[in-house]
C-alpha positions, 0 to 999 in steps of 0.5 A: 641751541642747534637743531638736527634733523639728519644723523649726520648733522646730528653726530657732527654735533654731539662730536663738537660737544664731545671734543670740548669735554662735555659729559652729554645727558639725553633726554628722550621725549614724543614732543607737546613738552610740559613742566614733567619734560623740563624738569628732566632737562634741568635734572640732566644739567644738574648730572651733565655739562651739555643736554641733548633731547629728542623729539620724535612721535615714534610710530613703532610703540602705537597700535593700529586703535591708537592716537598716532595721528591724533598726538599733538606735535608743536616743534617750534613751540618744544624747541623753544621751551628746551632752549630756553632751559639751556638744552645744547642740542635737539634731535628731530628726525623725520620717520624715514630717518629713523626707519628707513626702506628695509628696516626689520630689526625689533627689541622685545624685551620680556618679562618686565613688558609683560601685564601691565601697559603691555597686556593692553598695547601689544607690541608697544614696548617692543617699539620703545625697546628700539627706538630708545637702543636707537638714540642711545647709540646715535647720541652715545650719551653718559646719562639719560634721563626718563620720567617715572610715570611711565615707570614700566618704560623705565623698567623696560629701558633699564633691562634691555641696557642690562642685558645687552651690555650698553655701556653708553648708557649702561643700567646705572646711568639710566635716571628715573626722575620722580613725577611731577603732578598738577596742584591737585596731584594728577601727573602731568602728561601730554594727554591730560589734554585731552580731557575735558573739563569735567572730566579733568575734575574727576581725574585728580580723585587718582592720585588721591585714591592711590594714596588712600590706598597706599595708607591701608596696604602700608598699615597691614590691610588686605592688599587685594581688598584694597585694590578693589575699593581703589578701582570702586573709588575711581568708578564712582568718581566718574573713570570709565574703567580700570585697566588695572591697580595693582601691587607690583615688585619696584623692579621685576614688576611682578604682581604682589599679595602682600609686602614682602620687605623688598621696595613696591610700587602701585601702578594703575591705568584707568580710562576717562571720557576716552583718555587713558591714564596711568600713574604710580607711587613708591610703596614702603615695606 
């Protein structure tokens, strides 16, 4: 695997992979890789002849209150584990390299980045609007790859494909790849770190509600009802607070009160001994 921490060295290598015939899958991550990341890896080998992914704690997405300096970074260690899986390239810049003196452009992409995660971090999906434009046009990938946990992230990356014509990757190419959770069921994340162990215990009771309550909303009960005994569970269970548990279109995101035939989702956020997590599950109509 080659490692690139200049643009220049890292065209000149996706050019290399390029002029052998490859069909190049990205994989975008802020690093600290566990099992959800490798599995986008071993999906985009699945799809592509050669993986590059990418490592880098994008500044633009936290806020000012955020953990910033906090996230962990563990290069050597990343870069291993993505060797190890077969990735060809990794592309590790330095802030400076993607945001250089002068830099002023910003992506904002309505609508979708509206309520949800982007109600409590404004600003944040403006940041992942442009950093990901920005590797998409630096790697020119077939195919990039991104977790569906963070699913109003994928909702995002996909619309501004869509509405600014990317054709490398254009909106098709754009692969959610399903969660992938613990033994108890909570998704894996890079700050499920941070919890402390009793703390962890409690948290497995998120998914577990949410699939209570996908049951019911499934078999006809009041939707907001529901809601309200997912948010009560998770309280009781030992959350600090919910940001929000809510019944959303699979596509636009918009809030529903009922299922209405087309494809759902059930997106939550709620806050335990300082860490906030968030996770999502398909809805049948």
């Amino acid at each position: 695997m080659q490692t690139a921490h200049s643009l220049d060295v890292l065209r000149t290598n996706v050019s290399k992979l390029r002029s052998g015939g490859a069909r190049i899958g990205l994989v975008p991550t802020m690093g600290a890789l566990h099992e959800g990341h490798l599995t986008l890896v071993r999906r985009a080998l699945e799809e592509c002849d050669a993986v590059v992914a990418s490592i880098f704690v994008n500044p633009t997405q936290f806020g000012p209150n955020e953990d910033l300096d906090a996230y962990p970074r563990q290069l050597a260690q990343d870069a291993a584990m993505l060797e190890s899986e077969g990735c060809a390239l990794l592309w590790a810049p330095e802030a400076s390299e993607m945001y250089p003196d002068g830099f002023v452009t910003n992506i904002a992409v309505t609508g979708v980045s509206e309520g949800l995660c982007g109600a409590d971090r404004p600003g944040h999906f403006d940041g992942v609007a442009t950093v990901v434009n920005k590797l998409f046009n630096q790697v020119l990938p077939d195919m990039a790859f991104f977790g569906e946990k963070d699913f109003q992230q994928l909702a995002v990356i996909r619309s501004m494909a869509r509405d600014l014509n990317l054709s490398l990757p254009h909106v098709h190419s754009i692969i959610g790849v399903p969660t992938v959770r613990e033994a108890d069921g909570l998704a894996m994340s890079s700050r499920n770190r941070y919890l402390s162990k009793a703390n962890r215990q409690a948290a497995a009771i998120l998914p577990r509600a949410m699939k209570s309550a996908i049951a019911a909303i499934e078999a006809g009960s009041d939707v907001a009802s529901c809601l309200t005994q997912l948010e009560g569970a998770l309280i009781e269970a030992g959350f600090d607070s919910v940001d929000y548990a809510v019944l959303a279109d699979a596509t636009s995101l918009k809030a529903l009160e009922r299922l209405g035939g087309k494809p759902a989702r059930l997106l939550v956020a709620a806050r335990i001994g300082g860490t906030r997590l968030i996770d999502n599950m398909a809805v049948s109509s």
